[in-house]
Each structure stands twice: as structure tokens, then as C-alpha cells.
N, C-alpha and C positions, 0 to 999 in steps of 0.2 A: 447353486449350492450343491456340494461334492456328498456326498452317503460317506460314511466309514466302514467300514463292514464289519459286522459282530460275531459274538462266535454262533450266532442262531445261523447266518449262512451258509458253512461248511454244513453243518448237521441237516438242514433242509438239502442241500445239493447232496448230500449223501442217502436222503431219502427220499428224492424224487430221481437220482441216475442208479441206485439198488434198489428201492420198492418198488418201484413200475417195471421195471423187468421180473422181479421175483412176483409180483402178484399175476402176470400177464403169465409165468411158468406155473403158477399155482392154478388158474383160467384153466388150462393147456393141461395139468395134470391131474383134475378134477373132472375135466370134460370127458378124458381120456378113461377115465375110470382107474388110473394108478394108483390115486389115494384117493378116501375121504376127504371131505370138506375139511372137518376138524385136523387133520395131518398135515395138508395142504398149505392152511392157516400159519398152524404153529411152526411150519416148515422155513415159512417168509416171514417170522417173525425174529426166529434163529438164526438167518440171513440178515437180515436188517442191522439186526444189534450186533453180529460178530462182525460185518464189516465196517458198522458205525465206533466199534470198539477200536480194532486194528489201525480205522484210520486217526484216532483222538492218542492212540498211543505212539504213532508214527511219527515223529515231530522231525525226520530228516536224518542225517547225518549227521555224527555225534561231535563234538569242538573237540578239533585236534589240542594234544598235550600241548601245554608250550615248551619253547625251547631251553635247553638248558644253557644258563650261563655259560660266557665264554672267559670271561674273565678269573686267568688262571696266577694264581701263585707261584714260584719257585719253592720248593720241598712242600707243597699244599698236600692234603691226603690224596689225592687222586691221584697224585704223581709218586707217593710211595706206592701206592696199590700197582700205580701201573709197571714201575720200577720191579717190583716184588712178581709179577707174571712174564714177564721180559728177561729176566737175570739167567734163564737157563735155555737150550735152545732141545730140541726132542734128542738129539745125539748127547745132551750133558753137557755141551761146552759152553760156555759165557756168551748170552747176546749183546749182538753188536751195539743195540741200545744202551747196552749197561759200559760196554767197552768205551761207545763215545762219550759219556758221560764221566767217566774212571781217566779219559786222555783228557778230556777238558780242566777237570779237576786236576790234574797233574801239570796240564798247561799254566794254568791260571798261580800256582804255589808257584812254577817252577819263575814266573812272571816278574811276580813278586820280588824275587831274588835277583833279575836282570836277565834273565834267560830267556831266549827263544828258539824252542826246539825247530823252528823251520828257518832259522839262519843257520848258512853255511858252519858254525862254531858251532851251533846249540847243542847237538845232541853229544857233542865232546863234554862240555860245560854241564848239561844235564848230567851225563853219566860221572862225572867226578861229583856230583849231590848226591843223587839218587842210587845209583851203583849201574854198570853195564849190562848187567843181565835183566833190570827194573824197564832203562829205555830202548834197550834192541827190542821190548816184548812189548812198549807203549808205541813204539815206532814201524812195529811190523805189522802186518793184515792178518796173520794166519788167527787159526781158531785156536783160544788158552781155556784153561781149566779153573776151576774154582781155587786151588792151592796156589796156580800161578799171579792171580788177580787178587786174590788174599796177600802175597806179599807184594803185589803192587801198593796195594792201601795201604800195608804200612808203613813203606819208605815213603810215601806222603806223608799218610799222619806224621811221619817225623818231622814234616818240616809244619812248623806253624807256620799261620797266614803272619805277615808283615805288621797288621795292625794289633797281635795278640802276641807280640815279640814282649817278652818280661825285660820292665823297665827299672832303673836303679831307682832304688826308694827316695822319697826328697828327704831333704834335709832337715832339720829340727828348728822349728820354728824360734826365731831369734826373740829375748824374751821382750822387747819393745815390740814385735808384732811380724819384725821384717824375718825375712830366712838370711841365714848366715855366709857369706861368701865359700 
């Protein structure tokens, strides 16, 4: 038959591996003539209970955080926030984060329309949509400015996506039920 251990064994083991050395230093310092008796006592009794204290409050190492989800969004708030600390670099000019983001987004419109800026045409075919001085700045590496990338956005905005192209209203419902040729 196996024992369980209870919480009376920590507190005993802490008061036979602290008490017998502090009453053996209490011995030693009563003998000695350092303190009284009564001092001696209450000395190993303040011992006893701070380290029986220190170790009942001791329970280890604390449980790490958990982790933070990974599971992200597209436009999710973390990705404005992070958007929003990214968008300038210490010199003032647009990060590249922001830039790759403003080329994809341009990519993807320009898509839309049949266009691919990394075919031999595309960036011809781009520039008759968008204008030349929009894709020599979406096509180039150097550092741009905020007014520069401002009117990048809006020669996009101008184009809307494919699926939010305004459509011709239907026709008036024929009055047996059918629509009308």
C-alpha cells in the first residue's frame, strides 16, 4: 500500500530540516552567553515561522501567458494598428511595408482589367489607366513621399474593383410575372 503525502509533510520537513538547526543555534547561543534564554527562544521561533511562511508561499514558477492567437484577418485591427506605425520611416518617406501593400493593391485593380504589370506590355498598358508618372513611381524602388503615394491611391481609387462595376438596371418586370424582352 503506497502513502499519499499530505500537506502535514512539507510543514513537518520544514520543521525538523529549520527547527533542529535553529534550536541547536539557540543551544550555542545561550550557552555562549549571547542571549538569554527568552531571546534565544523567541529567536527560533521567528525562524521557524518565516521560513515555514516563505516556503507555503513559494509554489514555483508562475504559468507562463499563453499564446496569442495566430489566426489573422485581412484588414483585422491589428493589421490597421500595424499599418498605421509602418506608414512613415524616421526620415518621413513612406515604408516599404506600406509601399508593398499600395503595389499589390494596384496590382490586383490593375488585374482586374487584364493587366500585368510584370509582362513585357504591362507597365505600357498600366500607364495608359493609371497615368505614367502613377507606374514609373509604383515600379520604381526609390523612397516617395506622402503627396506622392496620396495620388498613387487615388488613380486607384479611380478604378473600381470588377465586381463593383455599376450595372445596367434590369428591366421592368413584364406584368404576367416574366421580364420583357
Amino acid at each position: 500500500m503506497t502513502r499519499t503525502p499530505t500537506r502535514r509533510a512539507p510543514a513537518l520537513r520544514t520543521l525538523l530540516t529549520v527547527g533542529l538547526p535553529a534550536l541547536a543555534a539557540c543551544a550555542v547561543l545561550t550557552g555562549t552567553g549571547v542571549l538569554d534564554l527568552l531571546h534565544a527562544v523567541l529567536l527560533v521561533v521567528v525562524v521557524v515561522t518565516a521560513v515555514a511562511l516563505w516556503r507555503r508561499l513559494d509554489d514555483g514558477e508562475e504559468a507562463p501567458w499563453p499564446d496569442v492567437p495566430q489566426d489573422r484577418r485581412e484588414g483585422a485591427r491589428n493589421d490597421v494598428s500595424e499599418l498605421g506605425w509602418a506608414t512613415f520611416t524616421r526620415s518621413g518617406a513612406v515604408g516599404d511595408r506600406v509601399l508593398r501593400r499600395v503595389r499589390a493593391l494596384a496590382a490586383a485593380r490593375l488585374a482586374d482589367r487584364g493587366v500585368d504589370l510584370a509582362a513585357p506590355d504591362g507597365p505600357r498598358e498600366a500607364a495608359r489607366i493609371l497615368g505614367t508618372e502613377v507606374v514609373e513611381g509604383l515600379t520604381s524602388r526609390r523612397q516617395v513621399g506622402r503627396a506622392e503615394v496620396h495620388g498613387w491611391l487615388d488613380a486607384i481609387d479611380a478604378l473600381l474593383p470588377a465586381t463593383t462595376a455599376p450595372t445596367s438596371a434590369p428591366s421592368a418586370p413584364h406584368p404576367a410575372g416574366r421580364p420583357q424582352p
